[in-house]
C-alpha positions in Angstrom: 99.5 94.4 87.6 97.2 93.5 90.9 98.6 93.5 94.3 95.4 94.0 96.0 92.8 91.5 96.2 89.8 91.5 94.2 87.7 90.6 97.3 88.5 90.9 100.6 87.4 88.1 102.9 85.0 89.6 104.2 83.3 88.4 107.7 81.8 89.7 110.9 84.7 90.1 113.1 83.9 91.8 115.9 83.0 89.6 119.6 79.9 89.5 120.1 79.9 88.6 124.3 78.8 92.0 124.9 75.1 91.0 123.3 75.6 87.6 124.5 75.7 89.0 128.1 72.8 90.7 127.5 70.9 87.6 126.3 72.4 85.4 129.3 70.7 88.4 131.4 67.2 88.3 129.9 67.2 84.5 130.7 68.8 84.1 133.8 67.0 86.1 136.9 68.6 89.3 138.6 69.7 89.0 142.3 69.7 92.2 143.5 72.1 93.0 145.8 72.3 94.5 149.2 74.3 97.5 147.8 74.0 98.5 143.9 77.1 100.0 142.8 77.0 103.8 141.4 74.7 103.5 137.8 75.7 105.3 134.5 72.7 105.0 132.7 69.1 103.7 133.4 69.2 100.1 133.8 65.8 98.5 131.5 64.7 95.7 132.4 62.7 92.7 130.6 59.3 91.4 131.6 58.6 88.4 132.8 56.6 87.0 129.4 59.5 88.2 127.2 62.3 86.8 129.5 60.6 83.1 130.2 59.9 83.0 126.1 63.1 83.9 125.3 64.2 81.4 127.6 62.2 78.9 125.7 63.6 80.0 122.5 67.5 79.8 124.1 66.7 76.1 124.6 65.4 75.3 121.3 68.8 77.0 119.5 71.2 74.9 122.3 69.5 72.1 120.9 70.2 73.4 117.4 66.8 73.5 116.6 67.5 77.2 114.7 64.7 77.3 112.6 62.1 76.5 115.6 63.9 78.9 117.7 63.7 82.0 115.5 60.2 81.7 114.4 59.1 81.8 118.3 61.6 84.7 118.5 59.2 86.3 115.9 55.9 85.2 117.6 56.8 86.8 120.6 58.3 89.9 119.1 54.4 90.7 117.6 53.8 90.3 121.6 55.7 93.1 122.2 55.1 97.4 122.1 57.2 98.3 118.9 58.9 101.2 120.5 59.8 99.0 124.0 62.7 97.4 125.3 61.0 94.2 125.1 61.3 95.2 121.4 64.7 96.2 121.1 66.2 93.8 122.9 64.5 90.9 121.1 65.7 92.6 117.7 69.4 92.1 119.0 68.9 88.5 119.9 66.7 88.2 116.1 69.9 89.7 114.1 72.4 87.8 116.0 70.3 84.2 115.2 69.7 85.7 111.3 74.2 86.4 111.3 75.0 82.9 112.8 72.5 81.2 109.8 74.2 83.7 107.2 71.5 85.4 106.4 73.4 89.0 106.6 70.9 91.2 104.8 68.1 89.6 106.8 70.2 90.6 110.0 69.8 94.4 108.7 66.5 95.5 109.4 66.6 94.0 113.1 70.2 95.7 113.9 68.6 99.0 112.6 65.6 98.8 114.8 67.7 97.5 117.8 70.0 101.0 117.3 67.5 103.4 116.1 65.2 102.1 119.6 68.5 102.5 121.2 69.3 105.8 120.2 65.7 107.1 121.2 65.2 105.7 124.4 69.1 104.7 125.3 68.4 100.8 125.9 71.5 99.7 124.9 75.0 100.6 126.3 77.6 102.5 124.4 79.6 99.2 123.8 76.7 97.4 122.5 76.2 100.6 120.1 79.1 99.9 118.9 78.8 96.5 118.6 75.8 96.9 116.1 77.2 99.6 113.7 80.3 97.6 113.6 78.2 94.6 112.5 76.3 96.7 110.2 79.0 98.4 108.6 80.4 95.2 107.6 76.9 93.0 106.5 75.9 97.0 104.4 80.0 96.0 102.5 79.3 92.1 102.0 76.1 93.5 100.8 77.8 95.7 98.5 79.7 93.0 96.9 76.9 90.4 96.4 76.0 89.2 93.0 73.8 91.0 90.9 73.7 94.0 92.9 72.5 96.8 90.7 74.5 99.9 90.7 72.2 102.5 92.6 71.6 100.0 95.0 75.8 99.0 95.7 76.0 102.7 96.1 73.5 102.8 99.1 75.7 100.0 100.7 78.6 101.6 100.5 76.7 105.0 101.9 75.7 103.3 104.7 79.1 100.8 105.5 80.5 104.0 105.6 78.2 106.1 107.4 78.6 103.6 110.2 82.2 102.8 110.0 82.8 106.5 110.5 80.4 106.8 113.5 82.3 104.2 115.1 85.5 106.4 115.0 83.8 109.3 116.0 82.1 107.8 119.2 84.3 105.0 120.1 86.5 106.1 123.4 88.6 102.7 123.0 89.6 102.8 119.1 91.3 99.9 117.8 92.9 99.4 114.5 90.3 97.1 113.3 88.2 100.5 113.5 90.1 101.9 111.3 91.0 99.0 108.6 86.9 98.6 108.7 86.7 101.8 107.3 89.1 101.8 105.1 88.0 98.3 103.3 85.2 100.7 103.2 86.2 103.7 101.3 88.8 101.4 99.1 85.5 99.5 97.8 83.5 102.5 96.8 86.2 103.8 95.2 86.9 100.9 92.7 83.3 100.2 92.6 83.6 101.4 88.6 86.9 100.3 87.3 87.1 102.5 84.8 86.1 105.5 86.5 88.5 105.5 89.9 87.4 107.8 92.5 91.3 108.9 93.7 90.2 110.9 96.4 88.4 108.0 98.1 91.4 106.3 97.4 93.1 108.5 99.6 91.0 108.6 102.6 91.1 104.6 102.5 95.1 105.3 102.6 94.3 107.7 105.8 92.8 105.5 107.5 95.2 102.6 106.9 98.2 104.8 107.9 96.2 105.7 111.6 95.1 102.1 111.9 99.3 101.2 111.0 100.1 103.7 113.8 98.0 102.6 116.3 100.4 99.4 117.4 104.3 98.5 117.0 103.9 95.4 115.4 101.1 96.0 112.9 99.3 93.5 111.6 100.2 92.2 107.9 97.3 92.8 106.5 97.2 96.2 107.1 100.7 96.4 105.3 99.2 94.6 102.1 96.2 96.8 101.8 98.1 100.3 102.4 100.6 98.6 99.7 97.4 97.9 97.2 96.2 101.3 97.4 99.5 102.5 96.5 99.8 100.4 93.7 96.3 102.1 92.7 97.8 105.6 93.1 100.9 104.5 90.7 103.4 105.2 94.0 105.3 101.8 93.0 108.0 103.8 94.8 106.8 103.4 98.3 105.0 100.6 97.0 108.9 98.8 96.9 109.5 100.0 100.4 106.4 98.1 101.8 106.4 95.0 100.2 110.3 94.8 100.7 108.8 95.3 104.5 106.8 92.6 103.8 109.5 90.2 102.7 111.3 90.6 105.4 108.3 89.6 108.0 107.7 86.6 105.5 110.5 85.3 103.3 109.0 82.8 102.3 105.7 84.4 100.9 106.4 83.7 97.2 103.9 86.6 96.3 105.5 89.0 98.0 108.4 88.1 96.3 107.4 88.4 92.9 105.5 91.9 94.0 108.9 93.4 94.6 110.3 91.7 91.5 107.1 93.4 89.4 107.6 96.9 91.1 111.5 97.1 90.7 110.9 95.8 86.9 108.0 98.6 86.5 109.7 100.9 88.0 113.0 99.9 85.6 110.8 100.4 82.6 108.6 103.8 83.1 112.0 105.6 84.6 113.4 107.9 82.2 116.6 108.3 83.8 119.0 106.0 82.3 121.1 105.4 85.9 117.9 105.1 87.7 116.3 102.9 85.0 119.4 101.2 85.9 119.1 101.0 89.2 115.5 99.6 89.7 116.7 96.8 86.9 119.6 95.9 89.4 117.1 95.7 92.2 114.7 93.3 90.6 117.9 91.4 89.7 119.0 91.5 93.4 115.1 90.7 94.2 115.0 87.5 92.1 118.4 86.7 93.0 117.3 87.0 96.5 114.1 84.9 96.6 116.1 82.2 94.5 118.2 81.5 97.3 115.1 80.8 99.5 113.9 78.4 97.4 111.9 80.5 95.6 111.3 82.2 92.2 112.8 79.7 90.7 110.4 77.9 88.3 111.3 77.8 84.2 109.3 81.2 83.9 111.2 82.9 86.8 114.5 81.8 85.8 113.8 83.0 82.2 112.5 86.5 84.0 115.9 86.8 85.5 117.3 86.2 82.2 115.3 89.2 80.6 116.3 91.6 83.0 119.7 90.9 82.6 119.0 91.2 79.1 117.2 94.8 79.7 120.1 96.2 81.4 123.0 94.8 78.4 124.7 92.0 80.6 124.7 89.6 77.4 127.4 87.3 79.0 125.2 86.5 81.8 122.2 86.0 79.5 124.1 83.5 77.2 125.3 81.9 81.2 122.1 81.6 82.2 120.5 80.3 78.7 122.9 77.6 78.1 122.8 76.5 81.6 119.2 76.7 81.7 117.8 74.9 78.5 120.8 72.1 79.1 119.5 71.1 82.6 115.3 72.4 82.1 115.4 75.2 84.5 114.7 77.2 81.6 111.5 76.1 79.0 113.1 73.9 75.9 111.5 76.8 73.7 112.7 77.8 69.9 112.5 81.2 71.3 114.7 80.6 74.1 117.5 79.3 72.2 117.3 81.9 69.8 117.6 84.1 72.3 121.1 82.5 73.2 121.9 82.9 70.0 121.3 86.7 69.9 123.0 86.9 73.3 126.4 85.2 71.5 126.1 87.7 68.6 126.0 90.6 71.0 129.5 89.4 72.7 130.8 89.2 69.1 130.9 85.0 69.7 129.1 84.8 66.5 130.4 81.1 66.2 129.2 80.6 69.6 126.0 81.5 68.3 126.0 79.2 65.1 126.3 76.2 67.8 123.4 77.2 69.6 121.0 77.4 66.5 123.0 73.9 65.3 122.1 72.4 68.4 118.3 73.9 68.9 118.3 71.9 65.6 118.6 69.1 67.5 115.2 70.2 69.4 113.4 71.3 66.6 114.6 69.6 63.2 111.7 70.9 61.1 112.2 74.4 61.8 113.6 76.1 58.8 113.9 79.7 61.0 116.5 78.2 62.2 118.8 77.4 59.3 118.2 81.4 58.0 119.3 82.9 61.5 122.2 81.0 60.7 122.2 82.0 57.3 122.2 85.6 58.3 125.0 84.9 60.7 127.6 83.7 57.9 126.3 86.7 56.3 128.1 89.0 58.5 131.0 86.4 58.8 131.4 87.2 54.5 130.9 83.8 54.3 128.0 83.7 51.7 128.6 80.6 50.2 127.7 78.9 53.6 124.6 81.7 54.3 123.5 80.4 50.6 123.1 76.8 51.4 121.7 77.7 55.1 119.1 79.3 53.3 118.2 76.8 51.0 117.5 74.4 53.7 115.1 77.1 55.7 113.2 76.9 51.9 113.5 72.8 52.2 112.2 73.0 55.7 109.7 75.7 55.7 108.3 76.5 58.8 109.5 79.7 58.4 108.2 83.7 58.9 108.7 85.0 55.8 109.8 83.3 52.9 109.8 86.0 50.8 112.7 87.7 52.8 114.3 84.6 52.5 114.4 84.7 48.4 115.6 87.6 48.7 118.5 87.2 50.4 119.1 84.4 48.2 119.2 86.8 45.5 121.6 88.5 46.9 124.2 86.0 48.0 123.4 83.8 45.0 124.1 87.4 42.6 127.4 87.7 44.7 128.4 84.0 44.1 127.6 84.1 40.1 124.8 81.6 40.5 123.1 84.3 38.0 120.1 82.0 37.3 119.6 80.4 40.7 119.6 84.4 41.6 117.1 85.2 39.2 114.5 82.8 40.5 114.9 83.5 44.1 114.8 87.3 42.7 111.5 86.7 40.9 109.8 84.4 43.8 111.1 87.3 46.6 108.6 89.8 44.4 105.6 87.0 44.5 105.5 88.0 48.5 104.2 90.9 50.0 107.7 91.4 52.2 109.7 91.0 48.9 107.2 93.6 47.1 108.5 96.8 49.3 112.1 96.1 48.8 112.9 98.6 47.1 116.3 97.4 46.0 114.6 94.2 44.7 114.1 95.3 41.2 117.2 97.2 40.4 118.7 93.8 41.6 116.8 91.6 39.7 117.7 94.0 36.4 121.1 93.7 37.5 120.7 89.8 37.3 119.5 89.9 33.8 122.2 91.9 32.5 124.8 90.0 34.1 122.9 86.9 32.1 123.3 88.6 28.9 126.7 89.7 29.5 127.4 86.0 30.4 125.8 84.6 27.6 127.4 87.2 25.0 130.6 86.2 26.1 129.9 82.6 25.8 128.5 83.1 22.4 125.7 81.0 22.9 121.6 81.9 23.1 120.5 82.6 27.0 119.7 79.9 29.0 116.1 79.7 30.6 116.7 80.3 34.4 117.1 76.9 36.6 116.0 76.3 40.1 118.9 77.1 42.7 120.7 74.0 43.9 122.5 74.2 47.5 125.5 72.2 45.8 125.9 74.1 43.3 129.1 76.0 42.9 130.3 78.1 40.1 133.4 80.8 39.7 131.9 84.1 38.3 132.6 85.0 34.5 134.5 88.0 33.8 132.9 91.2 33.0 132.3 94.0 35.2 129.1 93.2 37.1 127.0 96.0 38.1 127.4 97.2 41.8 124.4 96.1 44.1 124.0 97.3 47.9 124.2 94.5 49.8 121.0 93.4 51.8 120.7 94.2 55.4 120.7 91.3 57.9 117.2 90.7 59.7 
């Protein structure tokens, strides 16, 4: 069961007009005013080769001319002192030409000069700080997730996303909940980086991060909701899992996924609860769930409508099951399946309609004429109605037919009822065919039975006065009143 994505989409998010001003600047000549307003840091400022080149270079990429544009950027970088601002501000322009062309892990070594420079010398404002590990930490996770990434190597992404996601939180004066939801796409990914080797306690700090990004606005944004509600999912909490996603439904009723989320949880839920009322309980809630999403307009193709009809089966409500079925395979909301309308059957027999049931089988018949199953189920059900005479020729048509499970338990039966109708010989073959199959091998009773047979033959015979006859085929017609003698007493098969 998967509720959170495989993949986030993941893509560089944050605005970049904060290094856009700065590139406007570099191109654009200062006027310096009569009076300069109070400065936090130590302004730096370009020279006059590096700020008439890059305005070259911002000409050749307004005329979309990227290619020309970044390979002057570069020729005029190896102008440039390595450790200047020159530098650094020319890497920041680089990285943000290498982003918009897609070329993220091209983007990283230029970001990484741009902040380490920064860092050194404090070129760069706070905000634009921020900027670049925000940019990094996301191109070091898209990174992570590339194709053929070799494992030492993912694990040095995540490192570093994470390194810099965290640094944001830490320094950041203005934190946002995109902060936080960074981070924990982070963490989420590192932790499920080995499937089969879950690292739960990153798990966790992803969920911390979530639930401070959630608390960080009143109307939180629904992606957060679906991410804390995968990691829950990952932690086995289908519990508040239910609460988030029923959250979920109610911002978007008509989000068919969400819907058949809280269907999944209330039906996993039903089935690992070892408390019988509150098995119950979460049964009746998936129910509700379906029930719910149905009247939406959704939930409601042949394989959800035949969901609904399970669960009702699960919880015992057989009348509604044999409802829903009939309804169901009559009108198509419900897959014209053999399955299916044995399941009506079974439904019937549970209500004690066991006629009712004979008329479904009849009429799947109808559906599926060369399906000899079908003929035994209703075999087995005149069985239990002690009317063997009509389970006998029932079962000889599942034989005619074939198409069936397991022939062998099919002769045996046939033993059985043909024993309890005097057809001694038409018993004895099915007896004898039963033991040619593996299922009629380890019935036990099988033998005794088919001993039993052979006496009553004798008997028969003796009493006739005539030599025994060799054993004939059975034949569905025909009918014969048992000879008197005491006949040995046989236990009578179970049905299947």
């Amino acid at each position: 069961m998967t509720f959170f994505p495989a993949h986030f989409a993941l893509a560089l998010r944050r605005s970049r007009f904060a290094l856009l001003a700065l590139f406007c600047a570099a191109v654009l000549p200062a006027v310096p005013g009569a009076q300069e307003p109070p400065k936090q840091q130590e302004h730096f400022y370009l020279n006059d080769k590096v700020s008439e080149g890059l305005g070259k270079i911002k000409a050749l990429n307004d005329a979309k001319n990227g290619d020309e544009a970044l390979a002057a950027l570069d020729a005029l970088m190896k102008t440039a002192e390595p450790s200047s601002y020159d530098y650094a501000f020319m890497c920041t322009v680089k990285f943000q030409f290498l982003l918009a062309k897609g070329d993220n892990a091209q983007a990283i070594e230029p970001m990484e000069t741009a902040l380490t420079l920064s860092r050194q010398h404090h070129y760069l404002e706070e905000s634009v700080e921020l900027d670049i590990m925000q940019y990094l930490a996301q191109v070091y996770l898209i990174e992570s997730q590339a194709k053929g990434v070799k494992p030492d190597q993912q694990k040095l992404y995540y490192s570093k996303a994470a390194q810099y996601a965290e640094s944001i939180i830490q320094r950041n004066p203005k934190l946002t909940g995109d902060n936080y939801f960074l981070y924990a796409q982070v963490l989420y990914y590192w932790a499920m980086a080995t499937p089969e080797k879950v690292d739960t306690e990153l798990l966790k700090k992803s969920q911390a991060q979530i639930e401070k990004a959630l608390l960080m606005t009143t109307h939180p944004k629904e992606q957060l909701w679906v991410m804390l509600n995968g990691l829950l999912i990952q932690q086995g909490d289908y519990v508040r899992s239910g609460e988030i996603v029923e959250l979920l439904v109610k911002q978007s009723p008509n989000n068919k996924t969400y819907w058949q989320q809280l269907q999944t949880i209330y039906m996993t839920l039903g089935m690992n609860e070892k408390d019988s009322k509150k098995a119950l309980e979460y049964n009746i809630r998936a129910i509700v769930t379906m029930e719910r999403a149905q009247a939406l307009g959704q939930l409601n193709t042949p394989k959800d409508n035949f969901t609904l009809v399970g669960t009702y089966f699960n919880i015992g409500q057989f009348e509604r099951v044999a409802e829903l079925l009939q309804t169901g395979l009559r009108n198509g909301s419900i897959e014209n399946d053999q399955k299916n309308w044995e399941y009506l059957a079974v439904a019937y027999q549970q209500i004690n309609r066991e006629t009712k049931a004979i008329e479904a089988l009849k009429e799947a018949e109808t559906h599926f004429p060369k399906a000899g199953s079908l003929h035994f189920q209703i075999a087995l059900i005149y069985f239990q109605l002690d009317k063997s005479g009509q389970a006998y020729d029932e079962a000889m048509k599942a034989l005619e037919l074939g198409n069936v499970e397991k022939p062998g338990d099919i002769y045996s039966h046939l033993a059985y009822w043909a024993f309890e109708l005097a057809k001694y010989d038409e018993a004895l073959v099915a007896a004898n065919k039963a033991l040619e199959y593996p299922e009629g091998k380890k019935d036990a009773q099988l033998l005794r039975l088919k001993g039993a047979i052979q006496d009553a033959i004798k008997e028969r015979d003796f009493l006739k006065g005539s030599p025994p006859d060799q054993p004939q085929q059975p034949s569905a017609g025909q009918k014969k009143q048992p000879e008197p003698g005491k006949q040995p007493e046989i236990k009578q098969p179970k049905s299947l």
